[in-house]
NULUM-673750 format. One record per residue (C-alpha): residue in one letter; x, y, z. Coordinates in steps of 0.02 Angstrom, whole numbers, plus 32768, in hexadecimal, padded with zeros to 4 digits. Layout:
AXYZ/...
//
This chain:
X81E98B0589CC/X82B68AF68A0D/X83268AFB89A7/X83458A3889B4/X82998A0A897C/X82AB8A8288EA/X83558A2988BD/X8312897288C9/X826A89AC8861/X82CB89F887E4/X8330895887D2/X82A188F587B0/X825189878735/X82E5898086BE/X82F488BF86BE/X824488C1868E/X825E8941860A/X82F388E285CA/X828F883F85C4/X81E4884385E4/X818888A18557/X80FD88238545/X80C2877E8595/X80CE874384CB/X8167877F8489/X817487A083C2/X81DB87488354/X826687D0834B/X827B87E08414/X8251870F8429/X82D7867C8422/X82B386378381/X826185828383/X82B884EC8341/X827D84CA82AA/X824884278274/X82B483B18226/X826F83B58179/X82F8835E8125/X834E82C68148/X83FE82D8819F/X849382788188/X852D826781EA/X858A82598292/X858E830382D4/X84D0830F82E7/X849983488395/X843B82C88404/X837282D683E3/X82CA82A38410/X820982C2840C/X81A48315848D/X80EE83378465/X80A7831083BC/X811E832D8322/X816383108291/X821C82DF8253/X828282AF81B1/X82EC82688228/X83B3822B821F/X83E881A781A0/X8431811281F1/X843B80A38153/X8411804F80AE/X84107FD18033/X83E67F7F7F7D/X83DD7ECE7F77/X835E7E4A7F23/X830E7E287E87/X82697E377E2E/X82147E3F7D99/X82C67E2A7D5D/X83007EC07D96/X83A97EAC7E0F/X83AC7F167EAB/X82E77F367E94/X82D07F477F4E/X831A7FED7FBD/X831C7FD7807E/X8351806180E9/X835180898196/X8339813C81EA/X832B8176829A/X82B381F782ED/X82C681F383A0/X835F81B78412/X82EA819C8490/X824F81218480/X81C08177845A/X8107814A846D/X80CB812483C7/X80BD8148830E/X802981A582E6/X805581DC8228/X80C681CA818E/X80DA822180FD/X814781E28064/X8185824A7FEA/X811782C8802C/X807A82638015/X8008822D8097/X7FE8817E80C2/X7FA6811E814D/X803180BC81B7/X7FFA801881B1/X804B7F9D8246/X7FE17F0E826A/X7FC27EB881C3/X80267E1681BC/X80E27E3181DB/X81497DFA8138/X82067DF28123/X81FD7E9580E8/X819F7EDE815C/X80DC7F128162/X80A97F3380BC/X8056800380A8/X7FA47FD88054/X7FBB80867FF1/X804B803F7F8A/X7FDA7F9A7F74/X7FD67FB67EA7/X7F367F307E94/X7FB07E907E75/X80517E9D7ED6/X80967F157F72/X81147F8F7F5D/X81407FE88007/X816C7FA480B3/X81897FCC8169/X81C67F8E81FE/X81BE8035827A/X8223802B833B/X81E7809083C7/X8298807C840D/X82837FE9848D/X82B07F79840E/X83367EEA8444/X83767EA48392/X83C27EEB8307/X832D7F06826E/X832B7E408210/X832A7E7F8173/X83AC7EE78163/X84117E6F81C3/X83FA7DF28144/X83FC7E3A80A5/X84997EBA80DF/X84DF7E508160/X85797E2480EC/X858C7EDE8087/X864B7ED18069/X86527F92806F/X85CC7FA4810B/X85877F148160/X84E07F3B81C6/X85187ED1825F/X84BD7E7B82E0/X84FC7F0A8354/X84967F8982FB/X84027F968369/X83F5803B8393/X83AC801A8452/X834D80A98477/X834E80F283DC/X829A810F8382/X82A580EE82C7/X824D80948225/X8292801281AA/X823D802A811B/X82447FAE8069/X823480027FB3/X82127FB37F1F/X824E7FE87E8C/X81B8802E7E22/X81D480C97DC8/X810680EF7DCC/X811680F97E8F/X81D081387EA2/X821F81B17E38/X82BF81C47EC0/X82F181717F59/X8256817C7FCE/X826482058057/X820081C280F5/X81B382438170/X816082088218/X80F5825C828E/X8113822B8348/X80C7822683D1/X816482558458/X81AB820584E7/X814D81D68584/X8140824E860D/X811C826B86AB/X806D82C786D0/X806883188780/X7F938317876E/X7FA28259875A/X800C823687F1/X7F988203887D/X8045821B88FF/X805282D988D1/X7F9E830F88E6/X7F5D82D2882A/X7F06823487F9/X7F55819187AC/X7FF8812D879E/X806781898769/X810D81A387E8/X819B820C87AB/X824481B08779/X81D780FA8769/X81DB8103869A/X8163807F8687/X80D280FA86CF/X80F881868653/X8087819A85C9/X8083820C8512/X804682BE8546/X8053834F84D9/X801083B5855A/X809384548576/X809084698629/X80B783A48628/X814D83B185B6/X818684428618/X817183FB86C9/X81E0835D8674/X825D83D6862F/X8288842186E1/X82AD83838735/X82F3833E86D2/X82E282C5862E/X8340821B8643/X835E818E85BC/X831B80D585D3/X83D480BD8655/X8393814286BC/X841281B78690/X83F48274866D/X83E682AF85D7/X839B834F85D7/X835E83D9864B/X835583BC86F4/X838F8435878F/X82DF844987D5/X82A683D7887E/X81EA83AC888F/X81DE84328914/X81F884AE8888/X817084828827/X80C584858882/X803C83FE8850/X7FB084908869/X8033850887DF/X803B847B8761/X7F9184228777/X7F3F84D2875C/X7FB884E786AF/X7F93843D868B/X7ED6845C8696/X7EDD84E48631/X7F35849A8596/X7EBD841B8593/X7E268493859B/X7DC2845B850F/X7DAD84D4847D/X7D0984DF83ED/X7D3984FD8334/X7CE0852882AD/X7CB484D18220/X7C66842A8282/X7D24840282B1/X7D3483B18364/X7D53842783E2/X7E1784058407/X7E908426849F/X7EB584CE84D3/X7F6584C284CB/X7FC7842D8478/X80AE84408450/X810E83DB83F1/X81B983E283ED/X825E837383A5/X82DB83AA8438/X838F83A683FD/X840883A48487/X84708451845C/X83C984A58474/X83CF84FC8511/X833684D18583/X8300857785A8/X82FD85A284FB/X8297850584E3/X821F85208559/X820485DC8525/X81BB85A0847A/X814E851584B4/X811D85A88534/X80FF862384A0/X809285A9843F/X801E859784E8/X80078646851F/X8085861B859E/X80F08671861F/X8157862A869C/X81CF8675873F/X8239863787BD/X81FA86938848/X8253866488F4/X829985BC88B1/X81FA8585887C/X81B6859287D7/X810D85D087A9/X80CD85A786FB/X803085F586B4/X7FEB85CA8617/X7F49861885BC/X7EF586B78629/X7F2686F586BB/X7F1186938744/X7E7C86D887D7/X7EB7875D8840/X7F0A873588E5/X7F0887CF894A/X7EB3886D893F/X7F0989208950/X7EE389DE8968/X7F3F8A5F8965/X7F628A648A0D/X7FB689B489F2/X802089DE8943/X80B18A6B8967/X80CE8A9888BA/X81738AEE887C/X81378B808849/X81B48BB387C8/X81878B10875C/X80D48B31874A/X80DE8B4E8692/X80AB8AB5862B/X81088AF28598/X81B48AEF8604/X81908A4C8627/X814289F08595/X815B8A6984EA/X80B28A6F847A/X81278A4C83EE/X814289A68445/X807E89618423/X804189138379/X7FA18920834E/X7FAA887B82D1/X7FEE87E482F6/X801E87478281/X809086B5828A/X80BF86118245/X8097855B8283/X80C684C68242/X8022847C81E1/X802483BC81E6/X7F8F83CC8155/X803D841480E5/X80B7839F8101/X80CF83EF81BB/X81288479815B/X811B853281A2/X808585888176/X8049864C818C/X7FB6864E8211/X7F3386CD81DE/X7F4F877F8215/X7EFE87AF82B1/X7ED488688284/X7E2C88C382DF/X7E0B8951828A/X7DF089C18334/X7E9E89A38369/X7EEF89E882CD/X7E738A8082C9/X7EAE8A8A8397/X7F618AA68343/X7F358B3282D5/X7F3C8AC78238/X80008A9C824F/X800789D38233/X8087897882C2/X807B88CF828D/X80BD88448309/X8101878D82D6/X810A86F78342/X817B864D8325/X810A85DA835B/X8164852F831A/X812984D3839C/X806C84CC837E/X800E846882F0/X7F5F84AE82FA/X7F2D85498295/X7EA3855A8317/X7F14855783AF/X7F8485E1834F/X7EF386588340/X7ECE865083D4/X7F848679842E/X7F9986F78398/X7EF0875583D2/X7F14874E847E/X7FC98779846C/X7FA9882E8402/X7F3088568490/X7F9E8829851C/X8021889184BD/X7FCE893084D7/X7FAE891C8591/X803489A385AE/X801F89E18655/X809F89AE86D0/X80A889EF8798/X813B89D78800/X812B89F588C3/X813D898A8963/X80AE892789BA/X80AD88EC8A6D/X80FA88608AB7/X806388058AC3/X807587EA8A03/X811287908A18/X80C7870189D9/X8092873C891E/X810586F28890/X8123872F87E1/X8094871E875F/X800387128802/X7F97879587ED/X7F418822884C/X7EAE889B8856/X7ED6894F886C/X7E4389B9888A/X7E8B8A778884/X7E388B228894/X7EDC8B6B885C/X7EEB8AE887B3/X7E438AE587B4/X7E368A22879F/X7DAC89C987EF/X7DDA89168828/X7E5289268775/X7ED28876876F/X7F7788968763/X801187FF875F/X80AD881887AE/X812F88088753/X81AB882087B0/X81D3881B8887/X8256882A88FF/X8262881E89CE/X828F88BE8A19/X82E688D28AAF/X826089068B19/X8202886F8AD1/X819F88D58A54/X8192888A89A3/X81CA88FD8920/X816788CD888B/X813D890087D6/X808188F58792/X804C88DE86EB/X7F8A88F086AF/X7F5D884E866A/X7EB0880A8646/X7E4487708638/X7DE387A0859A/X7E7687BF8511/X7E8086E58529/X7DB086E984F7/X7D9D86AE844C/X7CF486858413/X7D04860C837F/X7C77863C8323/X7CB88709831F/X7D6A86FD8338/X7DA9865882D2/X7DE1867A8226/X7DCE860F817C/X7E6D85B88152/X7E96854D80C3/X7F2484DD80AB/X7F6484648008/X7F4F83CB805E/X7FC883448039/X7F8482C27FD0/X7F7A82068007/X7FDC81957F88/X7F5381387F33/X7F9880BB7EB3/X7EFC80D97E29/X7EE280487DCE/X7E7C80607D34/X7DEB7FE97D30/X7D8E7FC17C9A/X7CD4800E7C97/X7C50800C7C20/X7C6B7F5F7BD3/X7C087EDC7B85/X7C267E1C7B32/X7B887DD07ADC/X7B737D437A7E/X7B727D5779AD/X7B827D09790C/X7BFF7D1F787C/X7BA07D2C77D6/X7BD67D0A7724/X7B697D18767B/X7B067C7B768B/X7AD87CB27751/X7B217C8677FE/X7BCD7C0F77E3/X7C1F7C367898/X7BF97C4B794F/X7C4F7CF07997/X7C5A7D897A24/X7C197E3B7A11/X7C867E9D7A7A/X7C6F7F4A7AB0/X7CBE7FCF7B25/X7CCB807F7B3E/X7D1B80D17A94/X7D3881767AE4/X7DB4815D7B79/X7E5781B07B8C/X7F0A81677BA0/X7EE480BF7B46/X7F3E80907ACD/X7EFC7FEE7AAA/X7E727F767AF6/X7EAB7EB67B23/X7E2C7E2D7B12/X7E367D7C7B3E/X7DC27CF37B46/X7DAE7C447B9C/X7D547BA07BA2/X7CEF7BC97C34/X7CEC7B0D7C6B/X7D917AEB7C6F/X7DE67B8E7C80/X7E5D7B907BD2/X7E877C1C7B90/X7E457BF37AD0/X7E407CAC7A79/X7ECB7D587AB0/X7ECB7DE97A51/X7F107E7D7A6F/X7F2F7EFB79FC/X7E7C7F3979F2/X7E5C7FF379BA/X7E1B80497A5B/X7DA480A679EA/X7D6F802A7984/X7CED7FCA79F1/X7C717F8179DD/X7CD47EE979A1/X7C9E7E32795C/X7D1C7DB07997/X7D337D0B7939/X7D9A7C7C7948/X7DA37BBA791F/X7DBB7BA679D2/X7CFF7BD979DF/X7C817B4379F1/X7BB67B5B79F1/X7B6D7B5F7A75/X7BE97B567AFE/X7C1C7BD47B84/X7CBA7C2A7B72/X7CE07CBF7BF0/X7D287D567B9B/X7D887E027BFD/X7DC17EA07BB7/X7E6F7F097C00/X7EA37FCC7BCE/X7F587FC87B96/X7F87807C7BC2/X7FF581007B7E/X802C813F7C2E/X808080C97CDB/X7FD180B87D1F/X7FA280127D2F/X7F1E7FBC7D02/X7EB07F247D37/X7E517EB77CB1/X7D997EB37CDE/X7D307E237D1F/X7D0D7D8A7CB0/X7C6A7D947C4B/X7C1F7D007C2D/X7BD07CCA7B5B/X7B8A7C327B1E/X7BA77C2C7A6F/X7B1E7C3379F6/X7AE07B8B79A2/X7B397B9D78F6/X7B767B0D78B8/X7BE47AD57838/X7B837AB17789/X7B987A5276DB/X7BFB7AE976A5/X7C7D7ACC770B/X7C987A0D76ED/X7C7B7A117636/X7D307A0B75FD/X7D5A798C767F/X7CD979387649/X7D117925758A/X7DAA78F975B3/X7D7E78697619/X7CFE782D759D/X7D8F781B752A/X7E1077AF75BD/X7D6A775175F4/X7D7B76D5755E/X7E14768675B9/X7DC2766E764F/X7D9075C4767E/X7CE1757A76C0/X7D0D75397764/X7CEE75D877C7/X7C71758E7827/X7CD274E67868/X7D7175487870/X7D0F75EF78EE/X7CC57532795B/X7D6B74E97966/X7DD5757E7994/X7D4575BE7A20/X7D2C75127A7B/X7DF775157ABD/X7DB475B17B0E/X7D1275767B4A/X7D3D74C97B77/X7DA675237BFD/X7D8174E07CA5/X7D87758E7D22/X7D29753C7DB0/X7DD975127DF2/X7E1875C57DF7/X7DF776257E9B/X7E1B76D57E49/X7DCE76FD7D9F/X7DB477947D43/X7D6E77BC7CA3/X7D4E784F7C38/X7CBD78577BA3/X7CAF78C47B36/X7C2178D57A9E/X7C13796B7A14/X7B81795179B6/X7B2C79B97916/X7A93799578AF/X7A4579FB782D/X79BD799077CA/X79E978D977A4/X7AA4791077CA/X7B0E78DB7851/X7B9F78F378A2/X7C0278B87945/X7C9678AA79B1/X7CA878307A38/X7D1B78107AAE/X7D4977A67B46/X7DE077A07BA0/X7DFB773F7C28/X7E78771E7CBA/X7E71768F7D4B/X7EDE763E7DD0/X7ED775C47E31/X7F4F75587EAF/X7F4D74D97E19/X7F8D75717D8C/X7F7075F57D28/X7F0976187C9C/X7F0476B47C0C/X7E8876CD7B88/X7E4277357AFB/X7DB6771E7A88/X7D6C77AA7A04/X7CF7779C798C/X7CDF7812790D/X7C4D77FF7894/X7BFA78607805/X7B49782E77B2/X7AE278557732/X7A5A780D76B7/X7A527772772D/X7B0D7754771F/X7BA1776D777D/X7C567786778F/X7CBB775A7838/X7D6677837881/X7D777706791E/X7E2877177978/X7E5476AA7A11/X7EE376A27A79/X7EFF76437B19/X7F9076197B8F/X7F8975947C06/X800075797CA5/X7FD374E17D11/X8000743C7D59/X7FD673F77CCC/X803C74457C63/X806374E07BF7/X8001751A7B59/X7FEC75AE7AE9/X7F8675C27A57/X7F79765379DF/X7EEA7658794E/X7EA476C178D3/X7E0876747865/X7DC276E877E0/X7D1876BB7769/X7C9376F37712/X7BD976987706/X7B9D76B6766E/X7B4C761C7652/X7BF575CE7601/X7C3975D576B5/X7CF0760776AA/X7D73762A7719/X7E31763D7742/X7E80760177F6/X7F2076137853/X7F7675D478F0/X800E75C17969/X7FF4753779C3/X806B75017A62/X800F74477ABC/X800974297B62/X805973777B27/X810373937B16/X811F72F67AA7/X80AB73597A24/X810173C579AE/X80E7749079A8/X808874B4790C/X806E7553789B/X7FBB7520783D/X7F80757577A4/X7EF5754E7767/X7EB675A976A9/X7E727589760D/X7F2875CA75D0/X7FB47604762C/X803F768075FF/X80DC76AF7634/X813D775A75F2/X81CA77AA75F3/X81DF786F7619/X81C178827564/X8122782C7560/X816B77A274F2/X812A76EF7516/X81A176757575/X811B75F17585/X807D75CD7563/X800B754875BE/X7F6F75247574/X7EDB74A37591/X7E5474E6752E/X7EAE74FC746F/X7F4B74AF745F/X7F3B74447505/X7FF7744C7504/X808674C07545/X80E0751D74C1/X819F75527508/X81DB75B97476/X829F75CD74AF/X82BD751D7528/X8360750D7575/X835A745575E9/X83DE74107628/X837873587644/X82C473327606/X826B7297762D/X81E1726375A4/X817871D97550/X8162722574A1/X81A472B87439/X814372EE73AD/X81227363732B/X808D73D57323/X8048735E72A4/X80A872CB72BE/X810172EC723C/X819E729672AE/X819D724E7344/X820771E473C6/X819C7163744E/X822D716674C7/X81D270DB7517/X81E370527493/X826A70A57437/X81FC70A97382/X820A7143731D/X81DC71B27292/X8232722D7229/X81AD725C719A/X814072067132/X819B718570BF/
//
């Protein structure tokens, strides 16, 4: 070899020994991967951003609010807006609050708020909203712009729209259960739209998509797409650059990029029953002081990827090596003899012979997590027992899986370590960095062995000084069911709002005994004594017909059931609906339980408990008159002479409460009724309540009427009261207003005797028919009296004020 080709070759041998130690370079020769913005940022000196690939982000606080009330709490709600990507992105795929998992929920009915989240639903009332923006939004977000449009300190304006710019509103209420700080908001992403080379029917590929018309993009997380977008060029929704760019299409083949693209998208089993997933899928959130070389070397690293610019045009090879494209001897390959020595080249001290790294693990919050170690026991033994362990950054990946794999197939790569440098013949001018070549040597002996180059150069005699490196196909084999390791992760837990429902629970009908037997209808209640966090158990009960609530109690011991429940409010044999609740020590909540339905037993009120009522009246009956019967006809016909026909809309309620036991009765009626008509208006009520015994009876009838109509106005109030005991007495009173009004209003009594008292129960007057059929006025103060005769009890004196004779004594 001249001395010129030895001077070129040795060029290229120490750039490759300054450079290229492995196609997968470790963590401590590797730019480092940016990480993942875990935490929210603030401020205005934050680089410009956005999302290629699937990934996650904390994203950059834009702004917030308190404002409203509820449950009487001011400020109860928290809005706050954050940003994620300055360019639209695709979609929302993810979201995790306060690192907790939940389901991003966008096509439930929009409120002012925004779309309520179904995992902060707490069983009565929602408690989290969003409203998320891709970026081609065209208004400022409604909310804010109402409820902080005036902020005397800083006004969200109706300027704020953030074109372009990919972000989430999100709505807090205050609930200390849910929230125990200001709620933290992470989103996955699915990036920007790109370009895709394969899809683009007018470069050799299949589909719509044309480079620079936006509207043909679409999501890819595919590396060799984001690359290929990287190199010409990214450009914001104007059309103005952004980021990358420099390369022309020329410079990136359709057959070097639709071969990558293939490969990423190879599809790949798991274990475990898990879907088989891509070969290679890259996420990355792209800040703009992030070179793009150094960018593209890490989504390269997490795909088993190398790339060159060979010539002005780039190849890009991801996964194995690609088929060979020439053959050689070694009457082709000149080799520079004094470099033969792989050591010189490549140092042994150089290899690993274990391999780990970190990826970002959406199952953990997509924190950083150690990939298992890939470790065979052979290749430590091969090393005498001295342990070289490698590292890889590999930030830009989000499947365990996928790490393993470029972990196995980088530590076998690594310790391909012999490299040839030598010229080959101008008819191999056309080889490029990264093709690949079969050398079969009787010198080497290699038979048909694959070697990349890794480097070439044009000599001046149109030979191609090149360097070789042994690669091969098999360190990228990875058999699923031998190579994949068990992983585990803490998975992030979905925010469940657990309601504590009642189980276990019973209401049955019962009765309420005293020493002489059954006296009262009632409830056995019974729940499950042994349950933790209660306190207390809530019960409440209802008329099942008509919904009121008649019976609440809630102070029960949680231990205590079974329980018998009692109340007045209790009738026999009607259907009341009864529910239990657990009042808890903790801020769980808690839901009452479904309504059981009871009809109470048939226990009905006896002797016993009228007896003293009873007495007494026996003793006040003696005053009551014998008209009850006349007086109950009387009073009843003004209702029942009542002419409805004329009324178009009537309505009428009856009610009836009956109880027998032997020859004793007793009853409750009543009728109300309502009607109008174009003639007027009529109201009335009519109860009868009646007690019997030994063939007699006692009645209560009250009636009360009011009557609005062209002809005329009435209202009539009365109450009759009597007792058939064969003397037939009875007691009546009524407010009467005509329908005349040339008759006077009257105020009837009607009693055997009548008295008036004071507050001290003393006697002002006395009116009485029966005894003295006269009234006695002991204290009379009149300023005018009209009258025939005044007398003495016994006419002892008297004055005929008629006739004008008198008497003052006997003579």
């Amino acid at each position: 070899m001249d001395p010129i080709t030895q001077l070129i070759v040795g060029i290229l041998l120490q750039l490759v020994i300054a450079g290229v130690q492995s196609l997968f370079q470790t963590a401590q020769e590797a730019p480092k991967a940016p990480n993942l913005r875990g935490e929210e940022t603030r401020g205005g000196d934050e680089p410009f951003s956005f999302i290629v690939g699937t990934y996650a982000s904390a994203g950059h606080f834009n702004y917030h609010s308190s404002w409203g009330v509820s449950g009487g709490s001011p400020t109860a709600y928290y809005t706050k807006e954050t940003g994620y990507s300055d360019l639209p992105i695709t979609g929302y795929i993810g979201s995790i609050l306060d690192e907790q998992e939940f389901t991003l929920n966008q096509s439930t009915a929009l409120t002012d708020k925004g779309y309520p989240q179904a995992n902060y639903h707490d069983g009565t009332r929602d408690n989290f909203w969003t409203r998320a923006y891709t970026g081609n939004q065209i208004s400022a977000d409604s909310l804010l712009l109402s409820k902080s449009g005036s902020d005397p300190i800083r006004p969200y304006s109706a300027d704020m729209v953030g074109e372009g710019i990919a972000k989430v509103v999100y709505t807090a209420r205050t609930q200390r259960e849910l929230f125990t700080q200001f709620p933290r908001l992470k989103m996955v992403m699915e990036g920007i739209p790109l370009y895709d080379i394969s899809k683009d029917t007018s470069a050799g590929g299949s589909g719509a998509h044309r480079w620079g018309t936006r509207a043909t993009y679409e999501f890819s997380d595919n590396p060799a797409v984001i690359i290929y977008n990287i190199l010409r060029g990214i450009s914001d929704e104007n059309g103005n650059l952004v980021y990358g760019g420099g390369y022309e299409a020329w410079q990136l083949p359709y057959v070097t990029f639709n071969t990558a693209i293939g490969v990423a998208n190879q599809s790949m089993p798991r274990q475990g029953g898990l879907p088989n997933e891509k070969r290679f899928r890259v996420g990355a959130e792209v800040r703009g002081n992030t070179a793009p070389a150094t960018l593209i070397q890490s989504l390269l690293t997490c795909a088993s990827g190398r790339i060159a610019d060979s010539r002005g045009v780039i190849n890009l090879v991801l996964g194995p090596p690609p088929t060979a494209t020439a053959s050689i001897s070694d009457d082709d390959f000149e080799v520079v003899e004094s470099d033969q020595t792989a050591e010189l080249l490549l140092s042994i001290n150089k290899t690993r012979n274990s391999m780990t790294g970190s990826y970002l693990s959406p199952e953990e919050n997509w924190t950083a997590k150690q990939l298992p170690t890939i470790a065979p026991g052979a290749l430590l033994a091969e090393d005498g027992g001295f342990s070289r362990p490698g590292n890889m950054d590999l930030k830009n990946l989000f499947s365990n899986t996928q790490g393993q794999r470029v972990l196995k197939a980088a530590l076998l790569d690594n310790r391909r370590i012999r490299i040839h440098a030598g010229t080959l013949p101008p008819e191999f001018m056309g080889l490029q960095v990264y093709d690949t070549i079969e050398w079969t040597s009787a010198r080497e002996q290699y038979t048909a062995k694959t070697f990349e180059i890794i480097a070439i150069d044009d000599l001046p005699n149109a030979h191609q000084a090149v360097v070789l490196r042994e690669t091969d196909a098999s360190d990228h084999d990875f058999d699923s069911g031998v190579d994949e390791q068990d992983y585990d992760f803490v998975p992030l837990t979905k925010n469940v709002i657990t309601v504590r429902e009642v189980v276990s629970f019973s209401f049955l009908p019962a009765t309420i005994d005293d020493d002489t037997g059954p006296r009262r209808p009632g409830v056995a209640a019974t729940w499950d004594a042994d349950m933790d966090d209660v306190r207390a158990v809530s019960i409440q009960g209802r008329v099942k017909s008509t919904q009121l609530l008649v019976f609440e109690k809630n102070d029960n011991d949680p231990k205590s059931s079974p329980v018998l429940l009692g109340s007045p409010a209790f009738m026999a044999d009607v259907e009341y609906e009864f529910r239990l609740l657990y009042n808890l020590h903790s801020t769980q909540r808690a839901n009452w339980s479904s309504w059981i339905t009871v009809r109470m037993n048939k226990v009905y009120l006896t002797w016993k408990d009228f007896s003293e009522v009873i007495q007494t009246a026996s003793v006040e009956s003696r005053r009551v008159e014998r008209q009850l019967r006349e007086d109950i006809e009387r009073i009843t016909a003004v209702a029942a002479d009542q002419d409805l026909a004329n009324y178009e809309d009537k309505g009428a309620i009856l009610r009836q409460l009956t109880s027998q036991f032997g020859d004793a009765e007793a009853a409750v009626d009543e009728k109300i009724v309502v009607a109008t008509g174009p003639d007027g208006a009529l109201a009335g009520e009519l109860k009868t309540i009646r007690a019997a015994w030994g063939g007699n009876e006692a009645l209560i009838n009250v009636q009360a009427i009011a009557l609005a109509a062209t002809d005329g106005y009435a209202a009539r109030y009365a109450i009759t009261a009597g007792v058939d005991d064969g003397l037939n007495r009875s007691a009546s009173f009524m407010i009467d207003v005509p329908v005349d009004p040339d008759e006077p209003c009257r105020i009837v009594l009607k009693a055997g005797q009548t008295v008036i008292l004071n507050n001290a129960d003393e006697v002002l007057a006395l009116f009485d028919g029966d005894v003295f059929n006269a009234a006695i006025i002991p204290n009379l103060v009149a300023e005018k009296i009209t009258s025939g005769m005044l007398k003495s009890p016994g006419m002892e004196t008297w004055i005929n004020l008629n006739t004008g004779d008198f008497s003052f004594g006997n003579p």
